[in-house]
C-alpha positions in Angstrom: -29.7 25.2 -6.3 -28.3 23.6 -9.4 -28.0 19.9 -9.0 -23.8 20.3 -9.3 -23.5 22.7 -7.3 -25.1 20.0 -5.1 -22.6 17.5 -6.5 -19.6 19.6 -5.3 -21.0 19.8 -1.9 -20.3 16.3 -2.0 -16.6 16.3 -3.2 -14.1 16.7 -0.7 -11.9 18.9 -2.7 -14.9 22.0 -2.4 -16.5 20.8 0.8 -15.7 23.9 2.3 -16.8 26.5 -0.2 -20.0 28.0 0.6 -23.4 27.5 -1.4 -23.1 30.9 -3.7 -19.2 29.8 -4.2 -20.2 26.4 -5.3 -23.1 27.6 -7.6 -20.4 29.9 -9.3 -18.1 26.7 -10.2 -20.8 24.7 -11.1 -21.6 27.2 -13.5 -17.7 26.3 -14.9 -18.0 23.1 -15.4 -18.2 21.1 -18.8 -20.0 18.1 -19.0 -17.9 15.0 -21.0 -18.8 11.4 -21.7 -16.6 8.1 -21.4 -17.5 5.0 -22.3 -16.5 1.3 -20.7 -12.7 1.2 -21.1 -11.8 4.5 -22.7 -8.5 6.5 -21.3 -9.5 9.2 -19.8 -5.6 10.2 -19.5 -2.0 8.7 -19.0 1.4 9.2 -16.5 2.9 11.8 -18.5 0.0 13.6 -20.2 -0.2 17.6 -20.0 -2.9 18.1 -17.7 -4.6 21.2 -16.4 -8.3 20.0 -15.8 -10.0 17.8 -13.2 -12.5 15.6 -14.0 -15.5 15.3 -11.2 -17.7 11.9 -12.0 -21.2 12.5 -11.6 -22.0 8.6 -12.8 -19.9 5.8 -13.2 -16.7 5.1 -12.0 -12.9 5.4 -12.5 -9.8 2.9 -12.0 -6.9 5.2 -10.9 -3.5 3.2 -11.4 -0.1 3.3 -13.0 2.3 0.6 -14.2 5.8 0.4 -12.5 9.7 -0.6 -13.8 8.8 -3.8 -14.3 5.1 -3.6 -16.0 3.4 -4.5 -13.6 0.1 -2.6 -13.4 -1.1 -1.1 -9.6 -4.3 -0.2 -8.9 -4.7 3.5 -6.8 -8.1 3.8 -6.4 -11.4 3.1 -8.1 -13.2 6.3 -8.3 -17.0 6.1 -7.7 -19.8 8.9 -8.7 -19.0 11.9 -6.2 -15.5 11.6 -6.7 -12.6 12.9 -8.9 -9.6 13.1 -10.4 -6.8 14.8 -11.5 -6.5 17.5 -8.7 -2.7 17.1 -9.1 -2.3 18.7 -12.9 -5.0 21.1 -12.2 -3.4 22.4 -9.5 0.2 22.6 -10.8 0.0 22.3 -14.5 2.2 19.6 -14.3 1.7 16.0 -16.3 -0.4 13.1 -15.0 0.9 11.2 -11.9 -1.3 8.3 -12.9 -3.3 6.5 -15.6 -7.3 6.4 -15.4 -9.3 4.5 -17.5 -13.3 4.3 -17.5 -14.9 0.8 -16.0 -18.3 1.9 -17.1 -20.0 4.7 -18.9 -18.8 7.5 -17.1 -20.5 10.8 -17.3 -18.0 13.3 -15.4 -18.0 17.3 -15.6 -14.6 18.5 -16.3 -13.0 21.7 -14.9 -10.5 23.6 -16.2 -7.2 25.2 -14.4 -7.8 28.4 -16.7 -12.1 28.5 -15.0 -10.5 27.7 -11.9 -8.2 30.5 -11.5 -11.0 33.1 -13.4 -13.3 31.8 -9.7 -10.9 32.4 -7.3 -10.4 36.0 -8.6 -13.9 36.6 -8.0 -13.3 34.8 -4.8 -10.1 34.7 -3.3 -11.3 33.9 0.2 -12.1 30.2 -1.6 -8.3 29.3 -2.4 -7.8 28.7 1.5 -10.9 26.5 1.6 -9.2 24.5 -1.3 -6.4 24.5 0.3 -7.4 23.3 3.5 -9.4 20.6 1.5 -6.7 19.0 -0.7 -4.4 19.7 2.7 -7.0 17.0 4.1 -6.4 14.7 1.1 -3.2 14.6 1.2 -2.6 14.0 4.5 -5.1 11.0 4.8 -3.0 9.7 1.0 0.4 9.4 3.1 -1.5 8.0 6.3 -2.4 5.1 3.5 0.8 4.9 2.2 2.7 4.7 5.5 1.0 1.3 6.6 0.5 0.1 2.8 3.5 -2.0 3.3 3.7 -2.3 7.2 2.6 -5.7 8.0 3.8 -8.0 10.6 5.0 -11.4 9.1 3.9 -13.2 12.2 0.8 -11.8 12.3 0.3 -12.7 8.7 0.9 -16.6 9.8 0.0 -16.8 12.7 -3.9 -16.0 12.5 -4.0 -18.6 9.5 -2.4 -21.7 11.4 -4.9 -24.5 11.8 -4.3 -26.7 15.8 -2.2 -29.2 13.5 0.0 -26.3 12.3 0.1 -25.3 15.7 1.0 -28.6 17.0 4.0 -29.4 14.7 5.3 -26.0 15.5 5.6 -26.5 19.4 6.9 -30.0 18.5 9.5 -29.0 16.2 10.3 -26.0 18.4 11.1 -28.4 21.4 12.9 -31.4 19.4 15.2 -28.9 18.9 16.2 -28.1 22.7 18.3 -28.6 25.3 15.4 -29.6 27.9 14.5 -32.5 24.6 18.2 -33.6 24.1 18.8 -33.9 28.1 15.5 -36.1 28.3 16.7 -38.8 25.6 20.4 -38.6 27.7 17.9 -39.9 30.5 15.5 -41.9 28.8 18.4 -44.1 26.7 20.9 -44.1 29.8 18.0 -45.7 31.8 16.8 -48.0 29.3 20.7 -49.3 28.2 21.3 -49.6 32.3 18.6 -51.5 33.0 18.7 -53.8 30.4 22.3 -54.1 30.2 23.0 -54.9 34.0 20.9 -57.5 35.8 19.2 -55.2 39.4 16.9 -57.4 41.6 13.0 -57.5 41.3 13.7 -55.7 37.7 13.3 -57.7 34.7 15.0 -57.0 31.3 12.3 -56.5 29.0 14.9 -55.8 26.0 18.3 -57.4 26.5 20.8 -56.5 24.0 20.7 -56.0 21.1 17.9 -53.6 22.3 15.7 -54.6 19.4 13.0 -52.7 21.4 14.9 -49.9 21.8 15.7 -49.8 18.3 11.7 -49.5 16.7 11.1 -47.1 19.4 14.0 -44.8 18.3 13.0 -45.5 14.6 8.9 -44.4 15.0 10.0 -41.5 16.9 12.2 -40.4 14.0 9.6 -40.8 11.5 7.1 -38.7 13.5 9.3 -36.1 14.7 10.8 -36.0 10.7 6.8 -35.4 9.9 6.2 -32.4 12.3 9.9 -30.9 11.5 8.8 -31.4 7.5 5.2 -28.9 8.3 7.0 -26.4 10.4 9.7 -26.1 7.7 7.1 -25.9 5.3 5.1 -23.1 7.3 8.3 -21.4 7.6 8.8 -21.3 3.9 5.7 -19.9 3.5 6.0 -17.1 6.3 9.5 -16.6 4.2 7.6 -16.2 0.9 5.3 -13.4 2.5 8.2 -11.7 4.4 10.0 -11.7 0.7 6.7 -9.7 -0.6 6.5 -7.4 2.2 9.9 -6.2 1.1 9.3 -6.2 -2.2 6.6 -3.9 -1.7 8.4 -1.5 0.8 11.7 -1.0 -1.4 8.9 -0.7 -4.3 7.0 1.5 -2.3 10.5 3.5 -1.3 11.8 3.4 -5.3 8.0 5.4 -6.0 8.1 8.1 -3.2 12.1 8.7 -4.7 11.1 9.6 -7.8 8.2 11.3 -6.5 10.7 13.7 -4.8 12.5 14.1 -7.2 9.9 14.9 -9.5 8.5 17.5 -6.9 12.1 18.9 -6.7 12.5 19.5 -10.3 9.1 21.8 -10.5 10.0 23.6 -7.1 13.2 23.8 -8.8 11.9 25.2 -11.8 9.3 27.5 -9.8 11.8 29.3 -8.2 13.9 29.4 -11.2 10.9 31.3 -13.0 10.1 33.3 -10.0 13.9 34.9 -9.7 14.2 35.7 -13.3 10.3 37.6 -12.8 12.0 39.0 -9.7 14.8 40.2 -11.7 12.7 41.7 -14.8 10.8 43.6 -12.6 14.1 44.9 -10.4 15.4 45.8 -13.8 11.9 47.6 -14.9 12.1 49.9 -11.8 15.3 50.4 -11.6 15.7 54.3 -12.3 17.4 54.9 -16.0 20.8 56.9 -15.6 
């Protein structure tokens, strides 16, 4: 067997095809060269071919509203790319550049379609195959920007962290605000009014009273400063999980409505073949 017809046993996209299938599209297949960093196409290029990378690798990724450049996927040897354009002839969803010297064998939507009229029975196995892709793609995308801001703190805190949270939880309670009701009624009784066998360790002005009052401040201040500073943080990843899901949502909108507009314009060109043909065998009066 040809050694790419044993590379497409590898490739998801044809893992279903047979051995004599996949020796009749390896026999298709064009072999092209990219060196470190050239384009190997761009979000908006015509596209009807699908490059397979045989050595090397691939950076799949596209920039969005705001320039900032995402990363899809890096594309190792065995994999590929542009499945998408080949399939529908539509442009490039994404950019891909070359990281290394890629050497890639490139197949074209017009080969393509000349196989699978010798062998029809393969469309279904590509179908099922891409079917697969697909639905592992929107199982990424569905937890891409599904985190749990807790869970994101939470594993990170150190016992100090930890500490200063309980503590600035509970200055913050009833249960703490009742205890000080206690603790300075007690203290003010006791060393205000003069009770047998009890001494008054701080008569007024309660100088005593007053340092404790003081340190307590200071520390509790301390612990209340951390936990408002580990809530900032948690707030700063909460603000980038929603940036990522109303980014993620603003890409899967257009998306659909991309989609929509060649469904759109399918059907469009399948009614007026509809109608050309109705017209054709329509019997002349």
């Amino acid at each position: 067997m040809r050694p790419d017809s044993e590379l497409l046993k590898g490739v998801a996209l044809f893992q279903f095809l047979d051995d004599n299938e996949r020796a009749e599209l390896a026999a298709e297949l064009e072999v092209v060269q990219f060196k470190a960093g050239d384009m190997v196409f761009q979000v908006g290029d015509p596209g009807e071919a699908l490059f397979l990378v045989r050595t090397g690798r691939f950076e799949v990724f596209f920039k969005n509203d705001t320039g900032e450049r995402i990363v899809l996927e890096n594309v190792p040897a065995g994999g590929f790319v542009g499945e998408i354009s080949l399939l529908d002839s539509g442009p490039r969803s994404a950019s891909v550049v070359a990281t290394e010297d890629t050497e890639t064998l490139r197949l074209h939507r017009s080969d393509l379609e000349r196989f699978l009229r010798l062998r029809p029975q393969a469309a279904m196995d590509l179908l099922a195959a891409m079917g697969r892709r697909m639905r592992f793609t929107a199982e990424r995308l569905r937890h891409t920007a599904s985190r749990n801001v807790n869970e994101e703190i939470e594993d990170r805190r150190t016992l100090v962290q930890k500490g200063a949270d309980w503590i600035a939880e509970f200055a913050g309670s009833i249960p703490f605000l009742m205890l000080h009701v206690v603790w300075f009624g007690v203290w003010l009784l006791l060393n205000s009014v003069k009770l047998p066998g009890i001494p008054q360790w701080d008569p007024f002005p309660f100088g005593f009273l007053t340092l404790t009052v003081s340190l307590e401040a200071i520390f509790l201040s301390v612990f209340v400063l951390l936990s408002q500073n580990r809530q900032a943080a948690k707030d700063r990843v909460r603000s980038d999980i929603e940036y990522d899901v109303n980014l993620k949502a603003e890409l899967e909108i257009v998306n659909l409505h991309e989609k929509m507009d060649r469904l759109t314009a399918d059907v469009l060109k399948h009614l007026e073949e509809l109608r050309r043909d109705t017209q054709t065998l329509r019997p002349k009066r």
